[in-house]
C-alpha positions as CSV (number, residue, x, y, z in Angstrom):
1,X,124.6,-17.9,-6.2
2,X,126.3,-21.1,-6.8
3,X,125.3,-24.3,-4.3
4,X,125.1,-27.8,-4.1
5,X,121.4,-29.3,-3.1
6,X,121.3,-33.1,-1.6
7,X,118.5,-35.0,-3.7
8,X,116.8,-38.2,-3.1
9,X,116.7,-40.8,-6.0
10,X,113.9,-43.0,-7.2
11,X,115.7,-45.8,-5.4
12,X,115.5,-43.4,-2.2
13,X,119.2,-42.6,-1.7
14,X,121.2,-39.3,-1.3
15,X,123.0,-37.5,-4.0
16,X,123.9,-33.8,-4.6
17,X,124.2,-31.3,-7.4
18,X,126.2,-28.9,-8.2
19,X,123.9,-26.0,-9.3
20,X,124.9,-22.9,-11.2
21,X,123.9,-19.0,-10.0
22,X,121.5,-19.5,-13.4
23,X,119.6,-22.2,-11.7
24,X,121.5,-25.1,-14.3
25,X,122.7,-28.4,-12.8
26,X,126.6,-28.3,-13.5
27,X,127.2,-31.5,-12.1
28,X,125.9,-34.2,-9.9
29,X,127.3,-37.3,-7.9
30,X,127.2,-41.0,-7.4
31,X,124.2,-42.2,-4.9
32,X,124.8,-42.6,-1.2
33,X,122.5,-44.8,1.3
34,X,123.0,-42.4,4.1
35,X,122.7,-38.3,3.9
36,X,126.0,-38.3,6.1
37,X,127.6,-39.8,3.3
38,X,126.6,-37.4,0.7
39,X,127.5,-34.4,2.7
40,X,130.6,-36.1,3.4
41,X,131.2,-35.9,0.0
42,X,130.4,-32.1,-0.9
43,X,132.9,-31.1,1.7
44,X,135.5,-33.3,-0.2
45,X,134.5,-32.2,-3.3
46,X,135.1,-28.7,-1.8
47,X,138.4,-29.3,0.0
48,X,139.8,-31.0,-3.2
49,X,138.5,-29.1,-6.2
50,X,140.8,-25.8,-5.3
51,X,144.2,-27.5,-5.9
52,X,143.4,-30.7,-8.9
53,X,144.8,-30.0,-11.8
54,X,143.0,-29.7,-15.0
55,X,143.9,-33.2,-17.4
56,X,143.3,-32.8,-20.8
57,X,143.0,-36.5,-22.3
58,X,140.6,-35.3,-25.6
């Protein structure tokens, strides 16, 4: 099963990963000072993601 996991950095701030059902980190994010704001950020991430459209710049 897909899920995201909040991780602390060397610097001891929050960020999350996005990991896949076979256990591989698909993505991650930027690092946040407060848990709060990393959480803040999945449900964003999750909100968002259904409808943004796919930009192919290559």
């Amino acid at each position: 099963m897909e899920k995201f996991e909040i991780r602390r950095a060397s610097n001891n701030q929050y960020y999350w990963v996005f990991v896949a059902a076979n256990g591989e980190d698909i993505c991650n994010s930027e690092t946040y000072t407060a848990k709060q704001s990393a959480i803040n950020s999945i449900t964003l991430v999750k909100e968002k993601a259904k409808t943004a459209p796919i930009i192919d710049k290559s």
